[in-house]
C-alpha positions in Angstrom: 24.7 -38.5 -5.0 23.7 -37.6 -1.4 26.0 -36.5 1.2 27.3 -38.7 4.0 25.8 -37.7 7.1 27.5 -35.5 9.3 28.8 -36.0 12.8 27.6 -34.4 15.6 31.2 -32.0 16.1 31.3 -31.5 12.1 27.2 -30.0 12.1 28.0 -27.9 15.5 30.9 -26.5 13.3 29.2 -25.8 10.1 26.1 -23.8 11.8 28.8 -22.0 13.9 30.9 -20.8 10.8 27.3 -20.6 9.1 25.7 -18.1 11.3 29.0 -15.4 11.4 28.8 -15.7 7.4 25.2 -14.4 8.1 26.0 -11.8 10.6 28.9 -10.6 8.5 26.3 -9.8 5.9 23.8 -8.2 7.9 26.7 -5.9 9.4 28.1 -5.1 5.9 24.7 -4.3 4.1 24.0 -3.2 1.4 27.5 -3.6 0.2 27.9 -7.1 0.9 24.4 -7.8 -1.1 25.5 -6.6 -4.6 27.8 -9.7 -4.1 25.6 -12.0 -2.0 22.5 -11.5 -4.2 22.7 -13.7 -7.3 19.4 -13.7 -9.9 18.7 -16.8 -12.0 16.9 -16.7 -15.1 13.8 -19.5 -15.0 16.2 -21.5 -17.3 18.8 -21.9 -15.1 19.2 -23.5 -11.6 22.4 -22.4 -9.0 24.1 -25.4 -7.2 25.8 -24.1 -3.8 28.4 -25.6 -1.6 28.8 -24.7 1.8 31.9 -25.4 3.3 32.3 -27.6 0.6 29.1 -29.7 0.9 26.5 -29.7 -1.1 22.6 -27.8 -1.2 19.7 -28.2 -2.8 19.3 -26.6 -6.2 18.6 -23.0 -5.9 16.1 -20.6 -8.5 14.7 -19.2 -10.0 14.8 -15.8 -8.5 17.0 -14.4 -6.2 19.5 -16.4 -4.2 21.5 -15.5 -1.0 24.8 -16.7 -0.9 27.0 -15.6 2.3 30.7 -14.0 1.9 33.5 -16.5 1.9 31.5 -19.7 2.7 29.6 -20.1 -0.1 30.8 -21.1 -3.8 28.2 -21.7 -6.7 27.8 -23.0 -10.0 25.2 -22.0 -12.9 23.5 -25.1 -14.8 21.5 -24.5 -18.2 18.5 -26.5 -18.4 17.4 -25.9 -21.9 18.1 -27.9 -25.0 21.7 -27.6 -26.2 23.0 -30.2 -29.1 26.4 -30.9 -30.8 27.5 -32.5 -33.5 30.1 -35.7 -33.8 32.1 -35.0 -36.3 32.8 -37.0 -39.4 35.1 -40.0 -38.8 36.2 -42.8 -41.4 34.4 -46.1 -40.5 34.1 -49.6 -41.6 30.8 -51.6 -42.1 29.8 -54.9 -41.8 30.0 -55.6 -45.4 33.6 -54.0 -45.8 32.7 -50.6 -47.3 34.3 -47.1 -45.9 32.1 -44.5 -45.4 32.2 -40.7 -43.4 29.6 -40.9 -40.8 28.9 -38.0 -38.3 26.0 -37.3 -36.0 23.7 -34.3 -34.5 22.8 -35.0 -31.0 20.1 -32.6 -28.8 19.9 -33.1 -25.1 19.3 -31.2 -21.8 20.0 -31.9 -18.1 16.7 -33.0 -16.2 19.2 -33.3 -12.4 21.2 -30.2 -12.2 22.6 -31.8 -9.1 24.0 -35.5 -11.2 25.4 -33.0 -13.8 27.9 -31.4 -11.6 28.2 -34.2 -9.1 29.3 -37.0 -11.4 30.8 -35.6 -14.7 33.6 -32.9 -14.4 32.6 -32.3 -18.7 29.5 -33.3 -19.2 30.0 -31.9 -23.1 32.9 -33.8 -23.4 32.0 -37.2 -22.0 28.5 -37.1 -24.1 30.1 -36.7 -27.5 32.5 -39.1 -26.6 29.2 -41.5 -25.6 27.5 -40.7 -29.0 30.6 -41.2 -31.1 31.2 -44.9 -29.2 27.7 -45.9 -29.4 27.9 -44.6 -33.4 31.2 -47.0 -34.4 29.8 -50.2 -32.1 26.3 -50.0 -33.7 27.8 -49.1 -37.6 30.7 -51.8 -37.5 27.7 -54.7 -36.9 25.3 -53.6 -40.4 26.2 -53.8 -44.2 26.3 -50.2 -45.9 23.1 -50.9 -47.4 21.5 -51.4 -44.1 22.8 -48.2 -42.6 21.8 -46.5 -45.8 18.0 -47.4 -45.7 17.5 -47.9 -41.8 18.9 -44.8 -40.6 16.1 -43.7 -38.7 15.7 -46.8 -37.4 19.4 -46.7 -36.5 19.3 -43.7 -34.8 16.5 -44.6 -32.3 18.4 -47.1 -30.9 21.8 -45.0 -30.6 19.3 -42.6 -28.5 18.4 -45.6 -26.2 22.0 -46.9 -25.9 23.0 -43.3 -25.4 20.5 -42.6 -22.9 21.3 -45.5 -20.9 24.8 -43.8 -20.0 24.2 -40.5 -19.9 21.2 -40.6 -17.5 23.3 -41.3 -14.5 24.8 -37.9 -15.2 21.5 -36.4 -14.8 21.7 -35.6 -19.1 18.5 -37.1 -21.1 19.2 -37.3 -25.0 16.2 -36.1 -26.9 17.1 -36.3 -30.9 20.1 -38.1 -32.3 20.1 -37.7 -35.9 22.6 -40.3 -38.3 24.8 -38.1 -41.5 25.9 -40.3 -43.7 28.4 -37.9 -45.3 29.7 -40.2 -48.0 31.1 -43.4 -49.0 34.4 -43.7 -49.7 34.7 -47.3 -50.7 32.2 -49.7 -51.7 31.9 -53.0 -50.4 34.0 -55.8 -51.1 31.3 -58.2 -52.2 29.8 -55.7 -54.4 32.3 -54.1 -56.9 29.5 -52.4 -58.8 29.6 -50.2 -56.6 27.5 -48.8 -53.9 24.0 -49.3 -53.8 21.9 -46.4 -54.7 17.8 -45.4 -53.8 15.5 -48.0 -55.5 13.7 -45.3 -56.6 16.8 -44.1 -58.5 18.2 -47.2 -59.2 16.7 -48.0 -62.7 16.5 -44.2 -63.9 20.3 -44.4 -63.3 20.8 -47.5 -65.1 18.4 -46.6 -68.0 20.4 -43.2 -68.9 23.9 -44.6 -67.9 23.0 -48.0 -69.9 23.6 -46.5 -73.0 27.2 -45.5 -72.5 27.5 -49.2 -70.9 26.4 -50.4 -74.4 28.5 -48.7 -76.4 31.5 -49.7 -75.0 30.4 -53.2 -74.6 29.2 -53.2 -78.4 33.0 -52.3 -79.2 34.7 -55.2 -77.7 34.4 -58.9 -78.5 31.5 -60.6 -78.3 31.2 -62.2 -74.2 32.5 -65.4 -73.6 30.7 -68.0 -70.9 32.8 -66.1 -68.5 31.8 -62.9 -69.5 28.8 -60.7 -67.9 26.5 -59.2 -70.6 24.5 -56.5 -69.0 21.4 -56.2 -70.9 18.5 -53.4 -69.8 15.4 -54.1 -69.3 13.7 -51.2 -70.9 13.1 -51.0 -74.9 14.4 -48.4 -76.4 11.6 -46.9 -79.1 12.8 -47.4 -82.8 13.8 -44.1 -84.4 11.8 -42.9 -87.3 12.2 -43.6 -90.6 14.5 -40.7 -92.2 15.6 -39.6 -88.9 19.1 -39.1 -88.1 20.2 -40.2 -84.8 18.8 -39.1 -81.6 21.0 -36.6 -78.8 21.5 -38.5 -75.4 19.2 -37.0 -72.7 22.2 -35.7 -70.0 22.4 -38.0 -66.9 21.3 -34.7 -64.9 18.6 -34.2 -66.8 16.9 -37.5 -66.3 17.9 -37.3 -62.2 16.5 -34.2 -62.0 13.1 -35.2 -64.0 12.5 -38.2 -61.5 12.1 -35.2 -58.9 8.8 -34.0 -60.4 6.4 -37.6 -59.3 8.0 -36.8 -55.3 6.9 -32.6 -55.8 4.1 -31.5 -53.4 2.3 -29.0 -52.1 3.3 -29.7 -48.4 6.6 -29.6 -50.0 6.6 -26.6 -51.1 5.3 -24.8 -48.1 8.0 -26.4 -46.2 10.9 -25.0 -48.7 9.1 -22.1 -50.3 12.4 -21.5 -52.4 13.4 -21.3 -55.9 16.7 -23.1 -57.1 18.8 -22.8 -60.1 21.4 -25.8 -60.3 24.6 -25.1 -62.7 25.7 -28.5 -63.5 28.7 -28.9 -65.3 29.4 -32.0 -67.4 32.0 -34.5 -68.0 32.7 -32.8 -71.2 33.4 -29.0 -69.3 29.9 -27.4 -70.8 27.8 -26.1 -68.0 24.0 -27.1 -68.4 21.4 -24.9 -66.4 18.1 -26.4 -64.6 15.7 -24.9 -61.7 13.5 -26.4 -59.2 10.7 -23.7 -58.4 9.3 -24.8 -54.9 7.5 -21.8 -54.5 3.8 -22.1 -55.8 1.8 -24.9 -56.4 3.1 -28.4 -56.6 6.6 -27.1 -57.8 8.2 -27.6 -61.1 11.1 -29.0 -62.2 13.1 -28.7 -65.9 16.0 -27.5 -68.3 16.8 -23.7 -67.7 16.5 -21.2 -66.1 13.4 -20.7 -63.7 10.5 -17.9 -64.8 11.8 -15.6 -62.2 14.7 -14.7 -60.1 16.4 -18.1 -58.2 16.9 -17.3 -54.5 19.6 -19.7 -54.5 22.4 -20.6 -57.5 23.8 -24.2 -56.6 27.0 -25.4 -58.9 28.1 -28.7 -58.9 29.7 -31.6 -61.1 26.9 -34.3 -63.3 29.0 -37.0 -60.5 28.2 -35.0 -57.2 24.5 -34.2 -58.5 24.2 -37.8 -58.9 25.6 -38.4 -55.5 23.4 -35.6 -54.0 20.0 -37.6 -55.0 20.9 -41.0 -54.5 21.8 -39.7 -50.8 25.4 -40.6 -51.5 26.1 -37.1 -50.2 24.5 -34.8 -48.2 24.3 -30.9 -49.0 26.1 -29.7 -45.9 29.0 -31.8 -46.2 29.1 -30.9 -49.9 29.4 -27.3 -49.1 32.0 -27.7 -46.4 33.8 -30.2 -48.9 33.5 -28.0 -51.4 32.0 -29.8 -54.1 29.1 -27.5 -54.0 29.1 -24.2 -54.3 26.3 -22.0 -53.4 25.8 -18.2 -54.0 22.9 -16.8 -52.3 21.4 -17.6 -48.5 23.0 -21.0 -47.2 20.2 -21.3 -45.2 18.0 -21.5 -47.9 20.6 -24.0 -49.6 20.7 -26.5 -46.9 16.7 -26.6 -47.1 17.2 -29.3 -49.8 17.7 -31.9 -47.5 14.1 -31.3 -47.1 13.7 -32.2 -51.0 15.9 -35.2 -50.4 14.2 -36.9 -47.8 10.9 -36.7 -49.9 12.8 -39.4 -51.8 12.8 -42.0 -49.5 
């Protein structure tokens, strides 16, 4: 925002009081330059008032402010982000979910930054976490579950829209869908999960289903009778009765069609997950992302794990169906880690190969 123009007594004024700042400087040399001379890094620009009006953006290099006239202030014009913290929200469809964001932007008008905004970190998170509730309250949790890529390039544009008067451009705004707290109303069975793990799920939870259905009465017209779709292979003749495969077992087997070479050179990590059971027994398996295409199975991995993950059968479950995300399982504390978190939170990587 430029300056009014100034009158012809008010410019006669400021050169006056402008040229004894300057001779006060040269008559106080060198003393007065350890606190005139300012150096800015090629990163950072210095916006200067004089007598309280504003100059152009000064820097990189060395900048000459004079004694008593002059005020400054330093602008960063690299890539900072934040993150919007989780907050409860509503959908479309009536489910509750914990919904945050991570947000990257920079300043491309040093001048707009200080000029209109007194907190320009303040008044952008407050942007993104608006722009988050308006565009979540309008879509169905299923919609914000599979679209949220596409979800987060619009809150970029809406975002942007604002924030560019301030002289702030949002480069990356990345949706976390921490959890969902409550399933929509028009779908008590619950919230929907990944189509690719949608029918693993119900094939190793539709025996337990079974069971219990086998000891009530027989359904009446009323009645739902859930009924799976893949045939279970006859036993053997003279063999006693076959032990369920664990639900973690058969999640963590669906991992081995999305394991990849380009995978593995993005992770480069070895995992060993303690899952403990419904029952209390703790059952061990690995995910070796180190060589090859990976592998994935029951046990403990060939060599040392760089990273031990334990965790409930329920929040493994969660954790690949992208119910829950490992960093808000950690700080939850539904997963616990021992070993580099870094390396930890490198299985998001392994999740979003699921899509």
């Amino acid at each position: 925002v430029p300056d009014a123009p100034q009158s012809w007594p008010s410019y006669l004024c400021h050169s006056l009081i402008s040229f004894l700042g300057f001779l006060l400087l040269l008559l106080t040399f060198p003393i007065s330059g350890w606190f005139a001379l300012k150096i800015v890094p090629t990163y950072e620009r210095v916006i200067v008032f004089r007598l309280g009006r504003i100059r152009t953006p000064q820097g990189p290099g060395m900048v000459l402010l004079l004694p008593f006239i002059d005020s400054f202030q330093r602008v960063d014009l690299r890539t900072r982000a934040f993150n919007v913290p989780p907050c409860k929200l509503a959908s479309k469809d009536g489910a509750v979910l914990s919904v945050g964001a991570d947000v990257q932007f920079r300043i491309w008008d040093p001048v707009l930054s200080v000029m209109t905004v007194k907190d320009l970190n303040m008044a952008t998170r407050m942007t993104a976490q608006n722009a988050m509730t308006k565009a979540l309250l309008k879509r169905p949790l299923r919609e914000i579950q599979m679209e949220k890529l596409k979800i987060s390039d619009q809150l970029l544009l809406e975002i942007n829209d604002v924030t560019r008067a301030w002289g702030l451009e949002v480069d990356r705004v990345e949706l976390a869908v921490e959890a969902v707290l409550q399933p929509p109303q028009d779908s008590p069975a619950g919230p929907n999960l990944d189509s690719t793990l949608q029918q693993l799920a119900l094939h190793f939870l539709g025996g337990g289903l079974s069971s219990v259905a086998g000891g009530l009465s027989a359904p009446g017209p009323d009645t739902l009778e859930m009924v799976s779709e893949v045939e279970q292979p006859a036993p053997p003749v003279g063999a006693g009765p076959s032990p369920k495969q664990p639900v973690a077992e058969g999640l963590l087997t669906a991992l081995q069609p999305f394991l990849s070479e380009a995978l593995v050179s993005q992770v480069g990590a070895c995992y060993q997950f303690n899952v403990i059971l419904p029952s209390g027994a703790q059952n061990i398996y690995f995910l070796d992302l180190t060589t090859g295409h990976g592998r994935v199975g029951h046990g403990v991995p060939d060599g040392i794990p760089d990273v031990v993950v334990e965790m409930t059968e329920a929040d493994l479950r969660a954790l690949l169906c992208r119910e829950l995300r490992p960093l808000g399982a950690y700080m939850s504390g539904r997963l616990k880690v021992k070993g580099d978190l870094a390396v930890a939170m490198k299985l998001e990587a392994v999740l979003r190969a699921l899509k």
